[in-house]
C-alpha positions as CSV (number, residue, x, y, z in Angstrom):
1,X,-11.3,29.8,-2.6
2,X,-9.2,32.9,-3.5
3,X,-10.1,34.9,-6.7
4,X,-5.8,35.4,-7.1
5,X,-3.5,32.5,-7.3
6,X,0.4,33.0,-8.9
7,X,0.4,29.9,-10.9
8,X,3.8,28.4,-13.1
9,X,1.6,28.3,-16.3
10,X,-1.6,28.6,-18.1
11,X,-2.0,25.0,-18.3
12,X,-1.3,25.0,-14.1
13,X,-4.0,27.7,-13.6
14,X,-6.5,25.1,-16.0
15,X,-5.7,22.6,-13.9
16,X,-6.7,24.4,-10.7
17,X,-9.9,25.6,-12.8
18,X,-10.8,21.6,-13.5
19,X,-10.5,20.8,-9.9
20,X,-12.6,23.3,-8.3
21,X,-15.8,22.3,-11.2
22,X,-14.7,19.1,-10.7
23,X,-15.5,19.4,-7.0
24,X,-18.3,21.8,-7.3
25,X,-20.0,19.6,-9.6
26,X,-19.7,16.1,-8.9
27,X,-18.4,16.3,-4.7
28,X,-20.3,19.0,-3.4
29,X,-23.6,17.5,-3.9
30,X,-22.5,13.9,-2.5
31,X,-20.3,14.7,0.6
32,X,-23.1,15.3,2.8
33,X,-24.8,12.3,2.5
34,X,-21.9,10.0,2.1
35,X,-20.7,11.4,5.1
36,X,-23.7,11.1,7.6
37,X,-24.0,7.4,6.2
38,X,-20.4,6.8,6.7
39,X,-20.1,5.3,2.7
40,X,-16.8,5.0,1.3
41,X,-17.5,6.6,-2.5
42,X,-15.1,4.7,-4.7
43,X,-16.9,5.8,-7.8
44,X,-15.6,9.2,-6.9
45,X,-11.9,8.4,-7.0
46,X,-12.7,6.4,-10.2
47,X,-14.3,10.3,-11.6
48,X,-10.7,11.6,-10.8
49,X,-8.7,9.2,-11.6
50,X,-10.5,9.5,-15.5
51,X,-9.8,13.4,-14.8
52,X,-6.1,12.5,-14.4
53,X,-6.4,13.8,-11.0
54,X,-4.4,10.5,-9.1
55,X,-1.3,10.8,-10.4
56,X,-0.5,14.8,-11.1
57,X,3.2,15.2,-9.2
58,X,4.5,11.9,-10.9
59,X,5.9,11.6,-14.2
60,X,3.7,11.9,-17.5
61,X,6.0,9.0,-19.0
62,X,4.4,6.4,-16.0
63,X,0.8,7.9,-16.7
64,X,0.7,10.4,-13.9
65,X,0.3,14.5,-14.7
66,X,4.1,15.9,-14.7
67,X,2.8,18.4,-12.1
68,X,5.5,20.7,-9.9
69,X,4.0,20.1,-6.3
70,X,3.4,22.9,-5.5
71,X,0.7,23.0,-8.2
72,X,-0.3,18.9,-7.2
73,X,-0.9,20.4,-3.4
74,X,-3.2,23.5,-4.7
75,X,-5.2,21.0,-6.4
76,X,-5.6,18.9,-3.3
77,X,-6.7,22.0,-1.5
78,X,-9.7,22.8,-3.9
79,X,-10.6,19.0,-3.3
80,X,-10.5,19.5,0.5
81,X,-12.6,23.3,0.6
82,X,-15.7,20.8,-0.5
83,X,-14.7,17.3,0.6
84,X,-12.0,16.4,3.0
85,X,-12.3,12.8,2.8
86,X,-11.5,12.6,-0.7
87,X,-8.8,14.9,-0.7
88,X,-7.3,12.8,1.7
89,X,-7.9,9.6,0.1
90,X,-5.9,11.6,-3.1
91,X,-3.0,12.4,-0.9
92,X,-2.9,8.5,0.6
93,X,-3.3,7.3,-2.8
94,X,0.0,9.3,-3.7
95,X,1.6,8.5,-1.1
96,X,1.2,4.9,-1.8
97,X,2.3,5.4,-5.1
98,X,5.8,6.9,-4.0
99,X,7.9,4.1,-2.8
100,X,7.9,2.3,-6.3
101,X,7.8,5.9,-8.4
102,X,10.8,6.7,-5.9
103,X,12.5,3.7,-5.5
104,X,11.1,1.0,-8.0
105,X,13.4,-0.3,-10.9
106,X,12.4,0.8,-14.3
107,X,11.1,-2.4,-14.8
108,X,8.9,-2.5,-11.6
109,X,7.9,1.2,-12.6
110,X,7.2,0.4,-16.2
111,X,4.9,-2.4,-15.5
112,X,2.9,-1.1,-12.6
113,X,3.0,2.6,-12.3
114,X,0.6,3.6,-15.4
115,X,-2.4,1.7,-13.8
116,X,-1.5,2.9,-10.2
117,X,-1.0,6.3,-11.9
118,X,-3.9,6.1,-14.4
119,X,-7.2,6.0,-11.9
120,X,-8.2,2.9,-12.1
121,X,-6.3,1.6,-9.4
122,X,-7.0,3.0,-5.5
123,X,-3.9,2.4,-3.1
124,X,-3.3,2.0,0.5
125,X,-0.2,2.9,2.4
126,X,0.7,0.4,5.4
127,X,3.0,1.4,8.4
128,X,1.5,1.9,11.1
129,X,0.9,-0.3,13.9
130,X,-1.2,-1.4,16.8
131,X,1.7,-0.7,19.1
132,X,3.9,1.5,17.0
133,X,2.2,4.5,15.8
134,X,5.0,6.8,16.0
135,X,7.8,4.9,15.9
136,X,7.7,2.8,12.5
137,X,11.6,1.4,13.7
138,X,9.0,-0.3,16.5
139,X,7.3,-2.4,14.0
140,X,6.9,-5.8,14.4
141,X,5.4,-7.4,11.1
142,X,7.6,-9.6,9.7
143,X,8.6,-10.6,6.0
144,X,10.8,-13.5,5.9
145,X,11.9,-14.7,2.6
146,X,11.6,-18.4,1.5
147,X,12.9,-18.8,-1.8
148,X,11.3,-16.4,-4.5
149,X,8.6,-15.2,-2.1
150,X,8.7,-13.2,1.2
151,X,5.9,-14.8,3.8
152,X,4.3,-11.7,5.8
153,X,3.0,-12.1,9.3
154,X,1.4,-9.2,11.1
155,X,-0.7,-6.4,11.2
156,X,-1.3,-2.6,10.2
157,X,-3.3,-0.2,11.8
158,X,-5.1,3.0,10.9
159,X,-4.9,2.0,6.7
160,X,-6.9,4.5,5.4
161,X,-8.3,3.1,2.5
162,X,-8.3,-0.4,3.8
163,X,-10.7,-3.0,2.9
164,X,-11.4,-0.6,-0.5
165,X,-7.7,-0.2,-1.9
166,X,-6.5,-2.2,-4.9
167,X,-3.1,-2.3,-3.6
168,X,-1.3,-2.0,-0.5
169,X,2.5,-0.3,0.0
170,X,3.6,-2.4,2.9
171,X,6.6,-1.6,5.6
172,X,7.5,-5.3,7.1
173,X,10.3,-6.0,9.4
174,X,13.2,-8.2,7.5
175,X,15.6,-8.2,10.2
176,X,16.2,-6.7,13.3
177,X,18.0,-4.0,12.4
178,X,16.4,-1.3,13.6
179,X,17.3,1.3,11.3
180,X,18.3,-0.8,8.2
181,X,15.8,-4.3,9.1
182,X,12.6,-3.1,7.4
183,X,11.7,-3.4,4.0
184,X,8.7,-2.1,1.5
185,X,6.6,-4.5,-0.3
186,X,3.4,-3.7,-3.3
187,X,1.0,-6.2,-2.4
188,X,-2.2,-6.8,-4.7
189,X,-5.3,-6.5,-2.6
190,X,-6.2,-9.9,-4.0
191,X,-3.4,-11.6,-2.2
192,X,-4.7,-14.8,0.0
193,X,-4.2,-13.7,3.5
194,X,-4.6,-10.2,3.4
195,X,-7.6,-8.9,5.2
196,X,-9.0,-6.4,6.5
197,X,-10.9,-5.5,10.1
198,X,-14.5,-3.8,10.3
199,X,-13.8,0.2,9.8
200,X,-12.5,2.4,12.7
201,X,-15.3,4.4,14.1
202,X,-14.1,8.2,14.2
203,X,-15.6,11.2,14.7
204,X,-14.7,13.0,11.2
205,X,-14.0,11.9,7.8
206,X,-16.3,9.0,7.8
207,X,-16.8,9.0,4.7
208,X,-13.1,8.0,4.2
209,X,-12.5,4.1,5.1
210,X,-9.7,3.4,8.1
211,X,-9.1,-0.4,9.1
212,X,-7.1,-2.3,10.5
213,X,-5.5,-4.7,7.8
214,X,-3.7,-8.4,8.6
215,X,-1.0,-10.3,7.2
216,X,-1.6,-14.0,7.8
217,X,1.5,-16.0,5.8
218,X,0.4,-13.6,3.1
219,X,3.2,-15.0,0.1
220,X,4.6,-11.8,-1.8
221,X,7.6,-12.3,-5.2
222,X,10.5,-11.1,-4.8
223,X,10.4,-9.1,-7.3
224,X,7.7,-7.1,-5.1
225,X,10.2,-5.7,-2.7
226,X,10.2,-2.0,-3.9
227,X,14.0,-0.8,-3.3
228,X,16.9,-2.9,-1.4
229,X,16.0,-5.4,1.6
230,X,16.6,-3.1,4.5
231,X,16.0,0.1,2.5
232,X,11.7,0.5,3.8
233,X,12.5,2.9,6.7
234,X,14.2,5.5,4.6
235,X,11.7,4.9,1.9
236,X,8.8,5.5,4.5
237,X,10.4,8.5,5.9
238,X,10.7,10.0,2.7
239,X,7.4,9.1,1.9
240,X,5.9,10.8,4.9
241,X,7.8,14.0,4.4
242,X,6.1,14.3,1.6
243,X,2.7,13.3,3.0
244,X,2.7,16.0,5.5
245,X,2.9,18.1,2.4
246,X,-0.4,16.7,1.4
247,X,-2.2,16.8,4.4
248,X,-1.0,20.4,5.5
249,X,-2.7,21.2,1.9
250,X,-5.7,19.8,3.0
251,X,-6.1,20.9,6.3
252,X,-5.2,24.6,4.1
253,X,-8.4,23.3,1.9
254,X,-10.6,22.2,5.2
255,X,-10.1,25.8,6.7
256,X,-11.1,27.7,3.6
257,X,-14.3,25.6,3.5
258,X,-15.4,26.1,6.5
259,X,-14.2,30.0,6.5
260,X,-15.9,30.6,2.5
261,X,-19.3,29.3,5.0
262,X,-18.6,31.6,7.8
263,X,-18.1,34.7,5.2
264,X,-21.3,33.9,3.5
265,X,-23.3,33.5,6.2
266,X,-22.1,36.8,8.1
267,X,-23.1,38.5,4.9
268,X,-26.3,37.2,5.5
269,X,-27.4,37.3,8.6
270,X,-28.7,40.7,10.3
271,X,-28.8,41.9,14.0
272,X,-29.1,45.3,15.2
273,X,-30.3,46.4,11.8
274,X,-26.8,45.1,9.2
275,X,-25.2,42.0,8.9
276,X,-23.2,40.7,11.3
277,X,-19.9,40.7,9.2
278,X,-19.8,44.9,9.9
279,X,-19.3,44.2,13.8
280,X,-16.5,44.6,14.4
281,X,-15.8,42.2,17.0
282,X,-17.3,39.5,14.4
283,X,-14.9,41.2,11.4
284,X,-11.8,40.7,13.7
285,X,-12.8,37.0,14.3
286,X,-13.2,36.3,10.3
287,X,-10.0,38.2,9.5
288,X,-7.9,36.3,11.8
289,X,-9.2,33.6,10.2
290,X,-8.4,34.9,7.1
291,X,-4.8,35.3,8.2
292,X,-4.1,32.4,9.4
293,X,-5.5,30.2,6.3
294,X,-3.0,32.4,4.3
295,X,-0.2,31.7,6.5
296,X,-0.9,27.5,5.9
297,X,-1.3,28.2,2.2
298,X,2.5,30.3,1.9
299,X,4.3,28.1,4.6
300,X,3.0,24.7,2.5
301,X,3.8,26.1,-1.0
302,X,7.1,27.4,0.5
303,X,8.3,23.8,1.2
304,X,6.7,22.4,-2.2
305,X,9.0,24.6,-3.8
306,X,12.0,22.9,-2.4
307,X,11.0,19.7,-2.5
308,X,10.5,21.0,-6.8
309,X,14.1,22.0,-6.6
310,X,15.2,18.9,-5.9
311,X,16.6,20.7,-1.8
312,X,15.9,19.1,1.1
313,X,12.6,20.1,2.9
314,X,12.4,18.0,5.6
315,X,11.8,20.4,8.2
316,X,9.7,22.6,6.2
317,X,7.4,19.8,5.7
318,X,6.9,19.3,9.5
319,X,6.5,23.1,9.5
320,X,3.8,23.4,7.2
321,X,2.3,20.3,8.7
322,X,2.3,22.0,12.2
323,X,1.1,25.5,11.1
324,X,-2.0,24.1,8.4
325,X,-3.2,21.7,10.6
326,X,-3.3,23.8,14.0
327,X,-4.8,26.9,12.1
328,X,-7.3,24.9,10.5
329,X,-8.4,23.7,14.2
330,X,-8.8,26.9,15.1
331,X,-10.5,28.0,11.7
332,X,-13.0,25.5,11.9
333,X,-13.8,26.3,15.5
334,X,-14.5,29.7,14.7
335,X,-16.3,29.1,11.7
336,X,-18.5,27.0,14.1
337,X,-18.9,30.0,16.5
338,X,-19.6,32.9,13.7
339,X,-22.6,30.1,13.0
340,X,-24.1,30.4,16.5
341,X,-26.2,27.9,17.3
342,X,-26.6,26.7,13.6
343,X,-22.9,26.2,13.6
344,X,-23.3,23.4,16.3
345,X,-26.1,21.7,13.8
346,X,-25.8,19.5,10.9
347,X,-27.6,21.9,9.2
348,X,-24.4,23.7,8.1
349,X,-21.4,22.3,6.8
350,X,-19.3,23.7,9.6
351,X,-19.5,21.7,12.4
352,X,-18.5,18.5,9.8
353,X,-15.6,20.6,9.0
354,X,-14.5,21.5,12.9
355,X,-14.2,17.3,13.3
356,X,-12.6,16.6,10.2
357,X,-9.8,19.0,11.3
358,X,-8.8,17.4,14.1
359,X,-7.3,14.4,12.8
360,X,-5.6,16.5,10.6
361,X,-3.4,17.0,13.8
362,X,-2.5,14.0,14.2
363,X,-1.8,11.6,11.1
364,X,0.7,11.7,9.2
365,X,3.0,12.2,12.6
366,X,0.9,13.7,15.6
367,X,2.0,17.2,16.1
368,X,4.1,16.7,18.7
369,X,6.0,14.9,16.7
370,X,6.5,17.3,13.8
371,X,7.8,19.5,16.6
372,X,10.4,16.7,17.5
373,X,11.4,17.2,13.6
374,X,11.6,20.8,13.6
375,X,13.7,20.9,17.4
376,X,15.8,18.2,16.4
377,X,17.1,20.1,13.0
378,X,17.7,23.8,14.8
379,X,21.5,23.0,15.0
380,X,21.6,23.2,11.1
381,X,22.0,26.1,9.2
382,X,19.0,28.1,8.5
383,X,17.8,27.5,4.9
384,X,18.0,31.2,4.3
385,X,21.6,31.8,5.7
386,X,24.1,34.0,3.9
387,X,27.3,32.2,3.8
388,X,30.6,34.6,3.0
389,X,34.1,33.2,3.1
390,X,33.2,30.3,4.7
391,X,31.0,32.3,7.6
392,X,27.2,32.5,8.6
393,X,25.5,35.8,8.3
């Protein structure tokens, strides 16, 4: 990772500095293996969960790390440079922490956040479905409330985490409102009639667990219902804005993996008498890369900043989103192709990173989506615009 980082504190800097010999030490020599035998490692989220490492960007009062965000994402990124599928896993578990953190009373927050917050507890993050992938006003599980308890009926696709999560943040329909009729639930994974299908098989990050999870007449309190009945689809959307924040940090992570590989190996290897990082044509490849990792890096840390300032960063989210996870396609590829032939084995990490990216482009919204965000907010004023007596400059 790079030697010079401008870190808020000390203490943030330390923090960075505990991740990356966290990672070295106890990921590095496990994601191989866990990977080719496609084993979900939940002892490793327990290791950083004990490091304080689940909870950072919520508040040290609930148990989590009182971390800015932009300092939370940097962490996620020394996470991802060795092990994507747990960094991932540490942005999902975040994310599933949000609604109540967000949204929850303080009674609902004092009683369930510390353990959510405190690494024992893995979570899950439910909205998705079968039919509705992009369009979460589409869905059609259903919560409908008998007395005390909600009944659920339906199911959730692509949960990553599912089957192994403690506890699931669920998005059920409670009307037919389709803006205002959904609503978010906290579901123990204990709950009778919550199950989960066999694991997706996918090309990258098999070492992180994806199912399918059902709701059959699965009986969830009241007091469960994170926020107001009808208030789930603008707790989701908030939720995701600042998941793509996560992932576009990992994707950041994934490329400067595979491109610390792709230096080290040019240093090494020799034809025509020096190493092939003094070709030019080679150089030009691994300084585009270069460029392009520190692009991700300034454009996600950009929008963490507003999101710390309490501004809205919608649309900086679905930037940084866009431009980390299409860079780190291309990083990945490249690192592959500096490898040569070795880059296509599984010999070298590379060619595990160059599938692992491409999901990155589409969870979390597909890309094509996050350019739907962006277009559909160019009529509003740039964040950067001068106002002066009352005009844009």
């Amino acid at each position: 990772m790079p030697a010079t980082r401008t870190m808020q504190s000390p203490e943030a800097a330390d923090l960075i500095d505990l991740t990356r010999a966290l990672a070295v030490k106890e990921l590095a020599p496990r994601a191989a293996q866990a990977e080719a035998d496609e084993r979900f490692p939940r002892e490793v989220f327990r290791t950083l969960g004990r490091a304080g490492l689940l909870g950072l960007p919520y508040p040290e009062e609930y148990g989590g790390g009182g971390q800015p965000y932009e300092v939370y994402l940097q962490t996620l990124e020394e996470l991802a440079a060795v092990w994507s599928s747990v960094a991932v896993g540490v942005s999902v578990h975040s994310l599933s922490c949000f609604g109540l953190a967000a949204y929850g009373t303080a009674a609902q927050k004092k009683e369930w956040l510390p353990d959510m917050l405190g690494g024992e507890l893995l979570g899950a993050y439910c909205l998705s479905e079968p039919h509705a992938g992009s369009d979460p006003a589409a869905m059609r599980t259903r919560a409908v409330r008998e007395g005390d308890h909600y009944v659920l009926h339906g199911a959730k696709a692509w949960t990553t985490h599912g089957g192994h999560a403690d506890f699931y943040t669920v998005m059920a329909r409670t009307s037919d409102d389709r803006s205002h009729g959904i609503s978010c639930f906290l579901i123990p994974a204990d709950t009778p009639g919550l199950t989960a299908d066999a694991p997706e098989r996918k090309m990258g990050l098999t070492g992180s667990a994806t199912a399918t999870m059902h709701l059959d007449g699965v009986r969830v309190p009241v007091h469960r219902r994170i926020g107001k009945e009808g208030q789930g689809l603008r707790i989701a959307l908030a939720s995701l804005d600042s998941g793509r924040l996560g992932i576009a940090a990992v994707a950041t992570g994934l490329a400067q993996g595979a491109f610390d590989h792709a230096v080290r190996y040019a240093k090494e290897r020799e034809t025509f008498g020096k190493p092939i990082i003094e070709h030019q044509g080679l150089a030009f490849v691994l300084a585009d890369m270069a460029a392009a990792i520190e692009s991700a890096r300034a454009t996600t840390l950009s929008a963490a900043r507003l999101k710390d300032q309490g501004l809205p960063f919608t649309r900086e989210a679905s930037i940084a989103k866009l431009v980390a996870t299409d860079n780190a396609m291309k990083v990945t590829t490249d690192a592959v192709q500096v490898l040569g032939g070795y880059g296509y084995t599984r010999d070298f990490p590379v060619e595990r990173h160059m599938r692992e990216a491409k999901v990155m482009q589409i969870f979390e919204g597909t890309n094509q989506i996050q350019r739907m965000v962006i277009s559909r907010q160019l009529d509003q004023p740039a964040r950067g615009a001068i106002t002066v007596l009352g005009k844009e400059n």
